[in-house]
Every structure is written in C-alpha cells, then in structure tokens.
C-alpha positions, 0 to 999 in steps of 0.5 A, spaced: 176 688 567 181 684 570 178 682 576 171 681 572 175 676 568 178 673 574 171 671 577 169 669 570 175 664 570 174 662 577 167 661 576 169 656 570 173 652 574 168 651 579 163 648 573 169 644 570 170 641 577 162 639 578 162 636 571 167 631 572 164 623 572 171 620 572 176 620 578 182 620 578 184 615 581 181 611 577 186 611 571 190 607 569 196 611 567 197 617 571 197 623 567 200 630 572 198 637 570 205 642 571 202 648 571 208 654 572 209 661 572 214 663 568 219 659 563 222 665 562 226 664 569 231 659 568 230 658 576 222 655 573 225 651 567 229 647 571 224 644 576 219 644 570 226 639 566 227 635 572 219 633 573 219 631 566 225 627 566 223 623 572 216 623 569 219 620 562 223 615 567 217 613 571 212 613 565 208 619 568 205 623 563 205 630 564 202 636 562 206 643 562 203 650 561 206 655 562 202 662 565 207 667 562 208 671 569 200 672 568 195 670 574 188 670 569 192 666 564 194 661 570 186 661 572 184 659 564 190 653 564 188 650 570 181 650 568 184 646 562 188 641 567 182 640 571 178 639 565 182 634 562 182 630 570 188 630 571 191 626 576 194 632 580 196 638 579 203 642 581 203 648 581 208 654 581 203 660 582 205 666 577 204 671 583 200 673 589 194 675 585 188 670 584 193 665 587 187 661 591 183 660 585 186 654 582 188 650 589 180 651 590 177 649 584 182 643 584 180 641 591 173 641 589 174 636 583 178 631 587 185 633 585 190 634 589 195 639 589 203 639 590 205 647 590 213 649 589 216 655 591 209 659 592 203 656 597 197 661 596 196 663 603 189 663 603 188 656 600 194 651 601 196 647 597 197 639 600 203 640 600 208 645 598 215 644 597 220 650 597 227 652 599 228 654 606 228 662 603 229 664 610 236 661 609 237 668 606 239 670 613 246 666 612 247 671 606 247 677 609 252 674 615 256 672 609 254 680 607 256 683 613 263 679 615 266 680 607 263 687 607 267 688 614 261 690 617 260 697 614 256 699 607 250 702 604 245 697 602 240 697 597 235 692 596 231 689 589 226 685 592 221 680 588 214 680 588 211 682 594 207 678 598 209 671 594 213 667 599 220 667 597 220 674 597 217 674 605 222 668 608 228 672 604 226 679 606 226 675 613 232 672 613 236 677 611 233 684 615 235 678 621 242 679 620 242 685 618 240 686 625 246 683 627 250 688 623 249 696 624 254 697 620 250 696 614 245 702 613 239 701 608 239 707 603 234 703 597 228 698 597 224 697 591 220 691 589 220 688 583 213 685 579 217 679 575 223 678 578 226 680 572 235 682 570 231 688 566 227 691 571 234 690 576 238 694 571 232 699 571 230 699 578 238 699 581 240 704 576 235 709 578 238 708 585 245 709 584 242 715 581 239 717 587 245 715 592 251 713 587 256 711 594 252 705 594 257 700 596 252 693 597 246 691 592 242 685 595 237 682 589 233 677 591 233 673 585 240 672 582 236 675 575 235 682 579 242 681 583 245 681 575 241 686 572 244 690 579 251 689 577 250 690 570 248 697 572 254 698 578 258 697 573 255 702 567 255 707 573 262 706 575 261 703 581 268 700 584 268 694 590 260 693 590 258 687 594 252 683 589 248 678 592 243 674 589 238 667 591 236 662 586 243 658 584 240 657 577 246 655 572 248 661 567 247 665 574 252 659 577 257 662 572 257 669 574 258 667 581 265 664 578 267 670 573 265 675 579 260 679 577 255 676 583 259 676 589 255 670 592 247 666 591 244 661 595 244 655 590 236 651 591 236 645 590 232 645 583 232 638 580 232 635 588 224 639 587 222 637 581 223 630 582 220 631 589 213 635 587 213 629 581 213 623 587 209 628 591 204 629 586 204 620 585 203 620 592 196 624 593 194 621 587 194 614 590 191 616 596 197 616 601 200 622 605 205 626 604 208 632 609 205 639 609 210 643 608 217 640 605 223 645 605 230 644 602 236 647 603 240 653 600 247 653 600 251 659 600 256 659 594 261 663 592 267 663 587 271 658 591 265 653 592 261 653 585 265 649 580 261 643 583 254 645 582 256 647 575 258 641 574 253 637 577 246 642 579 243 640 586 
C-alpha cells in the first residue's frame, strides 16, 4: 500500500511540474518552499528558525511544511510547493525512502533545490549543505583518550542509509580502529532519531550486557535517551556521547548527563540554504557540495554556545 501511494504521489508531482506556465524566475518577489523532515527535532527547528528569520530580514517569503518523520507525507508537501511555483525548495529529507522523488520532480518544473543535512543519493540536490559528519572521528578519539583506551561500547545508530548516519558511522568506527582497547558488544539503528527509542533501544542493551561502560547515540536525542537509561539501570562512570549540539541537548553536556557532542552549525546552515536557495533562483551557481564544521564541546567549552548558538 505504501509503495502504491508513493508512486501515486511521484506520478502527481510529475503532472504538477508539466502544468507549470509561470517560471520562477520571473517573479518579482521570491517565494522559498522549506520543506523539513520532522520539527519534533530541535536539531530541524533550529535551521527551520534561522531560514525564516533571514527570510523576514531579506523580505523572502517562505513557505514551511513540515513531514512529521513521513516519506509519503513529504512527496504530497513538495508536490503542493512545486504547484504553488515556488522559487526553490530546501529540502531536508524525512529519510531514506522516497528520498529521490521530490528532487526529480522539482528539476523537471525548473525549480532548484538546496538539500540540508540529507542528499538523496540517486538524485542530488543542486547543492547540499551539511555538517561534516565524519567529524564524528574526533569524537571517538576524545572517547578513546577520556575512556583511558579501554571499554565496552554500544552504539545507537540513526536512520540507516540517510547521510548523517553513513559519515558519522564512518568517522567514528576510524578512531575506534586506532583504539583496540574499546570493544563493540551492541549496535541498533533507530528510525526517528528519537530519546524514546535511545532509552528503549539502550535499555534492552544493558539488559543484555549490563558492564557497558561507553554509549555513542548518533544523535544527542538517542545519547539522552541512553543516559537516561544508564542511569535507571544504575550504571556508574558510563561515557555518553552524542552529535548535533542543539540548545536543550547544550545543557545537558553542562549538567553532565552527556559526556560530550559535536556541536553543528544550525543557524550558519539555515541562513546558508536561504542564500543558496536565493542564488539558484536568480541563475547563479553555487557549489555542490557545502559542509561545515562541528566542534567537539564538552563541559569545559559549551557556555559560549549556550549563550550564542553557532
């Protein structure tokens, strides 16, 4: 049923481009479609806040929908920007599933498209912007050196096959290579990135192996969930670490709960997508490929960004 509403979809976002008569670069005032993948992540509410700020300074109009986590929901919304001929469309896929679709569809009405943090790998975006998730290398050498070398690990993956969970499996497993003192007893992928799903996923783990002594969620909302679960199931001493740096998760690396994150760049990204997004529109070209660096924070670095997010 699914992969029939998705086809159906993908077929009315084929017909939405063919019926198009006005191009976009013919009106006057640009109007930006933001279509993000879940706003229940602080991580997606940020970028989504900075793109509408810089747009209400520029005097851009822009156009947010919000897919709740859901592929086929995301098709339908895109459809709707491309019939409202939107200037461009950032995109911030809702996962792997489908990802493609909205990208073709959008090329074939002539409208470009500014992915973040996710780029269908079939059909890439025009340009895609995103923190260098293979920074996560930098993180398990922090790991390995406060760990003094040795551990059992386990790890809470994102959702399989979208970028961030690739670059961040990547960089991490490379400094574990460096570091054969810490052994990997666990691994289980999420589907929403989600603290629930951390708890629930990291408590069956220590269930399994309660001497679990370092928990690596690739996102800060599966690291909390992981402490969370550490801390019902009377782990001492347990390394958390996470990725993503949002605020509230900023303040749990202050109070202790997470060990330590890779704090992104949210607000540089959003007004970077709004810019890149301006600059398809008008014809001009813009890079394929934009990352941005993470910082490695802990409790001794984070006032600043809690004061000021990058």
């Amino acid at each position: 049923m699914r992969v029939n509403c998705l086809k159906t979809l993908a077929a009315g976002l084929a017909l939405s481009a063919a019926v198009m008569s006005v191009p976009a670069h013919a009106q006057e005032k640009k109007t930006i479609g933001l279509a993000v993948a879940n706003l229940q992540a602080d991580f997606f509410n940020q970028i989504k806040q900075s793109v509408e700020k810089e747009g209400a300074a520029t005097g851009v109009a822009v156009v947010t929908v919000d897919a709740a986590g859901d592929s086929a929901t995301q098709v339908s919304q895109i459809q709707d920007l491309i019939t409202r001929n939107v200037s461009a469309i950032i995109y911030i896929p809702a996962g792997a599933t489908a990802a493609s679709v909205p990208v073709e569809a959008a090329r074939k009405a002539g409208i470009p498209v500014v992915a973040v943090d996710r780029n269908p790998p079939d059909a890439p975006a025009d340009t895609f912007i995103a923190t260098d998730s293979v920074a996560a290398e930098e993180l398990g050498n922090f790991v390995c050196k406060r760990s003094g070398g040795r551990g059992r690990l386990a790890e809470i993956q994102g959702q399989i096959g979208t970028t961030p969970h690739i670059d961040r499996d990547e960089g991490f497993a490379k400094a574990m290579k460096n570091c054969p003192g810490i052994k990997e007893f666990a691994k289980q992928a999420s589907n929403q990135w989600a603290q629930d799903e951390g708890f629930a996923i990291a408590q069956a783990m220590i269930q399994r192996d309660p001497e679990i002594t370092i928990f690596w969620g690739q996102a800060d909302a599966l690291a909390l969930g992981a402490a969370q679960a550490a801390k019902v199931g009377n782990l001492s001493d347990v390394i958390v670490v996470g990725f993503d740096g949002d605020v509230a998760r900023l303040e749990a690396v202050r109070s202790g709960t997470l060990t330590a994150t890779m704090t992104q760049q949210t607000q540089l990204m959003g007004r970077l997508a709004l810019d890149s997004a301006l600059k398809l529109a008008n014809k001009k070209s813009v890079p394929a490929t934009q990352l941005q660096p993470a910082t490695l924070t802990t409790k001794e670095n984070v006032a600043p960004f809690l004061k000021q997010h990058p």
